[in-house]
Structure formats: C-alpha cells, structure tokens
C-alpha angles and dihedrals in degrees: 000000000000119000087247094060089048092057090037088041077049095056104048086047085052092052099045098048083054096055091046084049080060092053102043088056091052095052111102115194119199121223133196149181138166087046093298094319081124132039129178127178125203138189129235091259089059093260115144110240105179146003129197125191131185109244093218079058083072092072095055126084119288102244078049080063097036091045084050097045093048092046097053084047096053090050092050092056092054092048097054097040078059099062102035087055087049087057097049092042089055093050093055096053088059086059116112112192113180119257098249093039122128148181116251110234094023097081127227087301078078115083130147 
C-alpha cells in the first residue's frame, strides 16, 4: 500500500468516524425505574431530554422521588454507553490496516 492509499484510506476513515459521531449524538436511550413511575430519556452526548414523572409519585416522600429519579437516570446511561459502544464497536470493525503495518514506538509485538 502506497503512502498516497493510506492518506486517502485516512481520510475516508476520517470521514466516516465523523458520520458515526453524527449518529452516536442522535441515539436517545430511555430509562426507567419504580415500574415506569419515572421515565427519563437521554441523548447520545449524555444530555437529559426528557423526565416523566407519575403524577401519583408527587404524594410519597421526597428521598422515594430523588431514589426513582437516580435510578431511571442510571439505567439510561447504561443504556446509551451501550449503544454508543455498539457503534464504535461497529466502526472498528470497518478499519483495514494493512497486514505489515505497525505502530511506531510499539515495536514489531504491535500489528493490527
């Protein structure tokens, strides 16, 4: 592989990460606690998008709310870090190194 097909191999890579940055921004993960009393929706850069709360939820005791609330969080963030690592995962997979190419630094142990 000449020096030219690695930058222009570079560049699609560069053009496809991009597109799957794209992606992984637009995902939205749901997540839920007290049997769907609460319901929060994230993004894929972390950022809250929605909350639902039960309006029967209002009459318990405030730490009952906040332990809910935490919770649905929490399981919306798993659920987006797996996608997002399902993405990733998935764009890796599309890399082709050459056979006999190595890192610089890693020594010759190092092949993709």
């Amino acid at each position: 592989m000449s020096l030219s097909d690695l930058f222009k191999n570079a560049e699609q890579l560069q053009q496809t990460m991009m597109g799957t940055q794209k992606e992984i921004e637009g995902l939205r993960a749901t997540g839920e606690a007290g049997a769907g009393m609460v319901v929060i929706v994230v993004d894929g850069t972390n950022t809250p998008q929605s909350v639902k709360i039960d309006p029967s939820l209002m009459m318990s005791a405030v730490n009952v709310v906040e332990d809910l609330v935490l919770s649905a969080f929490k399981d919306a963030m798993v659920k987006i870090e797996k996608l997002r690592t399902d993405k990733l995962v998935n764009l890796a997979s599309q890399i082709e190194l050459p056979a006999d190419f190595n890192i610089p630094g890693f020594g010759n142990d190092f092949k993709a």
